[in-house]
N, C-alpha and C positions, 0 to 999 in steps of 0.2 A: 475426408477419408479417415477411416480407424484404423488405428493401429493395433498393435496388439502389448500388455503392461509387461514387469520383468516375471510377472508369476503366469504367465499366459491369459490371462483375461482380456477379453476385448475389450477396448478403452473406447469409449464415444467422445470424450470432452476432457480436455485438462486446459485450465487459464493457471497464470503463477501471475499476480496480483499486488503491485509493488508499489510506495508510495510517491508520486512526481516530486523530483527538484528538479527544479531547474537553473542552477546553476553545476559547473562541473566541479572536480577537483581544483582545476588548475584556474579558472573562474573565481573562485572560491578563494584560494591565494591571493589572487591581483585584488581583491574586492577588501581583503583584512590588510593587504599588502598598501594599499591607496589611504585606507584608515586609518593605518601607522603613519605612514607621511605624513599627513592632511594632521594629525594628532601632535607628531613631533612638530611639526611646525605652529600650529597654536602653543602648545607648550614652550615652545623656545621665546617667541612672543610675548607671551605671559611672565614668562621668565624674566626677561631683560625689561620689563615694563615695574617686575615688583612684584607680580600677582602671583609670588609661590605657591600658593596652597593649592591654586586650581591645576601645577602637575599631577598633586595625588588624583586628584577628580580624572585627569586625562588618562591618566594609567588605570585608573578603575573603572573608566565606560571600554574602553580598550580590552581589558580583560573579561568583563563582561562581556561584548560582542563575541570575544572569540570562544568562549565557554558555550553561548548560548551557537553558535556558527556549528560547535561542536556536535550539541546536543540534537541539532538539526541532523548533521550528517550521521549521526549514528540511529536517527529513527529513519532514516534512509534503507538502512540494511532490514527492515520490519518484511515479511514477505508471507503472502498467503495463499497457499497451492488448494487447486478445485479437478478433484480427479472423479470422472464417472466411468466405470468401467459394465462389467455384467454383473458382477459380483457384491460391489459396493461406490458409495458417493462419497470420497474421502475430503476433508476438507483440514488441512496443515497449516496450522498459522506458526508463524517462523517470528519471534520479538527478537530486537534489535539486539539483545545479547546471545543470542542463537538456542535458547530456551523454545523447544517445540512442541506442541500439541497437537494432538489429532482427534478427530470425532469422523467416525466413521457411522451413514445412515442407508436403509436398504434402500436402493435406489427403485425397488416395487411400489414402496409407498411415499416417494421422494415428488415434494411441487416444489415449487417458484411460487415465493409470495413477495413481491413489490408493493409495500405501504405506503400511500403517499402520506407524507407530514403539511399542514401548511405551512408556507412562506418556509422550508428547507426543503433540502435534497431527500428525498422519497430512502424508507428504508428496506433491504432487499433479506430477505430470509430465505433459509431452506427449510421445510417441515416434513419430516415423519413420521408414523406414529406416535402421537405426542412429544414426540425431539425436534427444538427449533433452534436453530443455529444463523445467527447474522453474518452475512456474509458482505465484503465489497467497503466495508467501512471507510477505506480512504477513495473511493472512487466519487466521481461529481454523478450529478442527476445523467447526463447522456452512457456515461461508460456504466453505470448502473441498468438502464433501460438495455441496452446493447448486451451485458452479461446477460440479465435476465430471460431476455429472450434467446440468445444463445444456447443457454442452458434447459430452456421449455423446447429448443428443438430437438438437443440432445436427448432429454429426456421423451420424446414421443418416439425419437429415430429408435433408442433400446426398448420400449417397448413392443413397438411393432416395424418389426426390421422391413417387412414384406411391402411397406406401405411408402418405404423412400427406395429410388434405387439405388444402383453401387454408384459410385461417381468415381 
């Protein structure tokens, strides 16, 4: 079904295109939370056995995981909006410091181009008049194939309204 955008433009298609974790927040904790443990206890170990030097080494994979745990959870927040309306095919990439861009292309002369690569995940573009735009970068080879086509119905539903019905 379409809707209609905040500027009155009939919308065919909007995906918001975000990248999987799979672990949660609170996952997340038990997981650096078990690592501390698991850490203070070799280190107390090591301790009482003579073998001081490998605390600094325990505290510095320690804070390494958690730096890098971090770095993860902040490319979590990376997000990429795919809006097709009558007017235009906007495409809003969102970086994980909330720095946005946008490229806007006439969705008249708007295709779907799926590249396959071998032995990796096929790469999916949008092309208009000489403007190519990659889209879907963090998606696997099926939600890629699945966008793709999505977006090839979308785009045939705006060109020729007459030829799907209302649903």
């Amino acid at each position: 079904m379409d809707a209609m955008t905040g500027k009155g433009a009939k919308l065919y298609f909007e995906a918001e295109l975000r990248p999987h974790r799979s672990l949660s927040r609170k996952a997340l904790l038990l997981v650096l939370g078990g690592m501390v443990l698991g850490s203070l206890y070799v280190t107390t170990l090591m301790y009482f056995l003579g073998a001081w030097p490998v605390i600094g080494f325990n505290g510095a994979d320690i804070a390494l995981a958690a730096l890098l745990f971090w770095l993860n959870t902040r490319a979590a927040r990376a997000c990429e909006i795919i809006r097709l309306s009558d007017t235009a095919l906007e495409i809003i990439n969102i970086a994980p410091n909330g720095r946005q861009e946008q490229v806007i292309l006439s969705p008249d002369w708007a295709r779907v181009d799926l590249q396959e690569r071998p032995a990796s995940v096929p790469a999916l573009f949008l092309r208009a008049r000489g403007a190519v735009q990659e889209i879907g970068r963090q998606l696997g080879e099926a939600q890629k194939r699945d966008l793709a086509e999505a977006l090839d119905r979308a785009l045939a539903r705006r060109r020729a309204p007459h030829l799907f019905r209302a649903e």
